[in-house]
N, C-alpha and C positions, 0 to 999 in steps of 0.2 A: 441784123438790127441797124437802125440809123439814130448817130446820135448826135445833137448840135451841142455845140459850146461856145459860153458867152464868154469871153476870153479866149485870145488866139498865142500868146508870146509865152515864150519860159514855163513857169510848171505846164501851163497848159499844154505846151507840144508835149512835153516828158508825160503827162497824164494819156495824151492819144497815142505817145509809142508802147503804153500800157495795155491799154484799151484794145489796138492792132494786133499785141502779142496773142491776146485770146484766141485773133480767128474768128469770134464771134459776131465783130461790126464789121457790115459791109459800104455802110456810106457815113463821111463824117461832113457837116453843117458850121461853119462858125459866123458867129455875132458880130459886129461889131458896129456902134448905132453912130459912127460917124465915117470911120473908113470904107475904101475898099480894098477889103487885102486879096493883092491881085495873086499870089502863089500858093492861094489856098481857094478851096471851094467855101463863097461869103457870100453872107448879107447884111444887108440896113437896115433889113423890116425883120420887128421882132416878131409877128408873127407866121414867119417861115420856120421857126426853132418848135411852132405847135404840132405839126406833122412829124416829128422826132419819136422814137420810140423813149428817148430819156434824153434829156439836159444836164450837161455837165456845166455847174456855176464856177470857174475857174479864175473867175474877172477878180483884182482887188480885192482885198478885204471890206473895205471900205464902203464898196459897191452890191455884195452880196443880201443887203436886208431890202435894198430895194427891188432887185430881183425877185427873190423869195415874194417879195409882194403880189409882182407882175404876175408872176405864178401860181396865184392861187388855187385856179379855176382849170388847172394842168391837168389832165388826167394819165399821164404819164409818169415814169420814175425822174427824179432829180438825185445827183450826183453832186452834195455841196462843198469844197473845199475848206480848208476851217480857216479861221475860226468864221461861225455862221454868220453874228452880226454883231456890231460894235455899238449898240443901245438898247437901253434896257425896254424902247418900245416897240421896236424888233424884236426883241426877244418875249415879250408879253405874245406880240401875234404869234409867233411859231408854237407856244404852248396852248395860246387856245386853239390853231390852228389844226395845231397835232398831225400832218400829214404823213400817214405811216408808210407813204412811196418815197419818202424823203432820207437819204444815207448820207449823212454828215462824215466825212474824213479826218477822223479823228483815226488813222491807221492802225494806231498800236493798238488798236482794240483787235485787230485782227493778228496777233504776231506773237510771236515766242513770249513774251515779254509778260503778255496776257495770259498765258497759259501755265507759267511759271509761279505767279504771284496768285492765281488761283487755286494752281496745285499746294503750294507750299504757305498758303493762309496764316494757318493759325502756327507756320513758324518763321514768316517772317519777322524782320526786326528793323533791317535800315536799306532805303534805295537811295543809291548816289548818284548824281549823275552831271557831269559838267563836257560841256558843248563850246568852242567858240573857233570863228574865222575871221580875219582880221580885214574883212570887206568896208567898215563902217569909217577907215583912216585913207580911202582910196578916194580921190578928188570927187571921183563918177558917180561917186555914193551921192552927191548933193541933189542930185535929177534923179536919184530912183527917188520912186513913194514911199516906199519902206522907210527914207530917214526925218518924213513930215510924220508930226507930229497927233498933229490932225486927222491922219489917215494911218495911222501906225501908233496910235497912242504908247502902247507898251513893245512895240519896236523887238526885239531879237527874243522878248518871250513871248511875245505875239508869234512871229515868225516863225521860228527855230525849236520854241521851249512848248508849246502848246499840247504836242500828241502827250510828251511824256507826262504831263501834268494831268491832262483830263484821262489818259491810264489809271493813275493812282487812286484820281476822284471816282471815276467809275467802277473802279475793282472797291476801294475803299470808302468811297460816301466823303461829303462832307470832313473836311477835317476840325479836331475840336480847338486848334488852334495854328496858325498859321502867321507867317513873319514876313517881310519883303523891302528888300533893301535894292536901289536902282540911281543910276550913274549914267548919264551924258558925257561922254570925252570928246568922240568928233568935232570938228570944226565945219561939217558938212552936213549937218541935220542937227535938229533939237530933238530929235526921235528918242528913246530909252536905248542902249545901244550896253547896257553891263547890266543883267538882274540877277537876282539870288534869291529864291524863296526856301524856308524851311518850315515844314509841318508838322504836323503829329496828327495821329488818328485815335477812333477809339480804340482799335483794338492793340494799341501799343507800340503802332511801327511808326518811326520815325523817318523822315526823308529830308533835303538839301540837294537843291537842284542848282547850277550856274552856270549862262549863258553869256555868251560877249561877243559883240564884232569888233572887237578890238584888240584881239589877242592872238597870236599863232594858231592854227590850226588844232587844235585836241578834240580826242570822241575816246570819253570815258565814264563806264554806265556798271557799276555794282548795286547786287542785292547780298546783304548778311543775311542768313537763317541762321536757328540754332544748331544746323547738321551739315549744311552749304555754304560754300560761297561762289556765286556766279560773277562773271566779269565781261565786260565787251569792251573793245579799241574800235571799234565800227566795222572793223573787217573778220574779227571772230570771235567765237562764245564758249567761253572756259567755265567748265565747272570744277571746283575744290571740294574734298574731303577727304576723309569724315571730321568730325568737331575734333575728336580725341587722336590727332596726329602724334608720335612722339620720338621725337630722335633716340640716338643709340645711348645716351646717356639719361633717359626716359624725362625727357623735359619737353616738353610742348615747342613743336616748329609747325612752320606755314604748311598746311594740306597737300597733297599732291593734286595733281591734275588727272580727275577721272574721266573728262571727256571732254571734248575741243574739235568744235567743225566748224570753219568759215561760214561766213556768212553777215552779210548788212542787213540789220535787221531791220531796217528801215526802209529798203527797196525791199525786202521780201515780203514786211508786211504791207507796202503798198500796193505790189503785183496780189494778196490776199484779201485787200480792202477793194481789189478792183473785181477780181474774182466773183466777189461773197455779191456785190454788187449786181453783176452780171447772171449769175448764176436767179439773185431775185428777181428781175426782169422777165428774165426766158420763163419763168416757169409761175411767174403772176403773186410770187409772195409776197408778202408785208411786211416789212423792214423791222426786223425783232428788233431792237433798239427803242423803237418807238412807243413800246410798252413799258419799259423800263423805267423810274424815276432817275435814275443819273444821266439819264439822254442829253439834256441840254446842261446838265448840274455843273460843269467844268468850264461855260458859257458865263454861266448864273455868276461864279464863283469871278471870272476871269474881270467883269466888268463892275463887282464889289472893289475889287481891288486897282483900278481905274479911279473910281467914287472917293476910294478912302485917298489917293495918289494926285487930285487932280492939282494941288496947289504946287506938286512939281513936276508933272507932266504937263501943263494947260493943255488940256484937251476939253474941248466941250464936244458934247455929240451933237448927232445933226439929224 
């Protein structure tokens, strides 16, 4: 397979050392409509990416609804990074668009994470999860995009906080209520750079997520059940029980540890999200997602809270 990509720097390479592991791409195409990047196989004409067997949209957040545009008329698979688009008339065309060769990267749909919160449904109760690296206090930070405002409106849960959000939207629908509280500290972007949302669903599980570049380094991701309790540090995945633990003096202590294998579940599921990807390619399928009503729902949901946000993020869309 040959696949082009609009976007050449950072996730992008990390996306074509994905893609390479397969085996399955034999020639890779990259974009770029002003340079010429001379250490890579490039072009300036966007229609040299339409002889592709698929397009990976890798470029900017920012940049993405315009693409999708360009691409209408594609008859090939697209490969889109997330989040898809940052306005809500971008996001109108993609739902009447509905292009079912189109895989949005929303990974965790693809990964352990997914399959836990499915299995264990109707006994979940709470997902925790807080993320941060303390990139957004480093001078450098003022030159990336990530910390404009305009182009990163919601900044580190744009960035950083997205899969795991639209996970829960997708396993769980709509939440029937939802909170969000967000913090500028940098001196090098006006970007959102601390958030913290907490939700609740209907079916009773509650969640509190918080993301920061502004903090030491931490990856730490709990789900409560009424029977489990699972845990991940980013490097491995503990499961706890049973609910009725009890010491020698028959009082309730912390679970034991019934099982525990390394693992980043966030490179795993992305080497699964590339997979699943590939796999629909080669063999002509139609991107199950695309049927789904929660396909873009975590989209829908991410740019309400943009709308409701804007008097202190100033972000206007474009």
């Amino acid at each position: 397979m040959k696949a082009g990509f609009i976007g050449y720097r950072n996730f992008a390479q990390r996306l074509k050392s994905v893609f390479e592991l397969s085996g399955e791409v034999r020639e890779f195409l990259f974009y770029h409509p002003e340079k010429d990047v001379t250490y890579l196989k490039s072009t300036r004409n966007f229609n040299d990416l339409l002889n592709c067997d698929f397009i990976v949209i890798s470029s900017p957040d920012w940049t993405h609804g315009r693409y999708l545009r360009s691409l209408k008329d594609y008859e090939g698979y697209i490969f889109c990074e997330k989040i898809p688009v940052l306005n809500s008339e971008d996001l109108l065309f993609l739902k009447r668009h509905n292009n079912p060769y189109i895989y949005y990267d929303f990974n965790y749909r693809k990964s352990l994470l997914y399959d836990i919160l499915k299995e264990h449904e109707n006994e979940v109760l709470y997902v925790g999860h807080r993320y941060s690296v303390g990139i957004a206090l480093r001078e450098a930070y003022k030159s990336n995009w990530r910390s404009d405002s305009h182009k990163a409106p919601l900044g580190v849960f744009q960035l950083s906080g997205i899969h795991l959000f639209d996970l829960l939207i997708f396993c769980f629908g709509r939440p029937t209520a939802y909170n969000v509280s967000m913090r500028n500290i940098s001196p090098y972007g006006d970007s959102v750079d601390n958030f913290k949302i907490s939700m609740e669903f209907k079916n009773g599980i509650f969640s509190e997520l918080f993301f920061s570049y502004t903090a030491p380094y931490q990856y730490s991701l709990n789900i409560v059940t009424t029977e489990k309790l699972f845990e991940s540090d980013g490097s491995s995945f503990v499961v706890r029980g049973p609910r009725e633990t009890l010491d020698e003096n028959g009082l309730f202590s912390a679970p034991h540890v019934t099982s525990e294998k390394a693992i980043n579940i966030y490179e795993n599921s992305l080497k699964e999200s590339v997979q699943y990807f590939l796999d629909s390619v080669k063999n002509r399928n139609k991107i199950s997602e695309s049927f789904m009503e929660n396909n873009l729902l975590s989209t829908e949901l991410f740019l309400e809270i943009i709308e409701n946000n804007k008097h202190f993020i100033n972000y206007k869309s474009s």
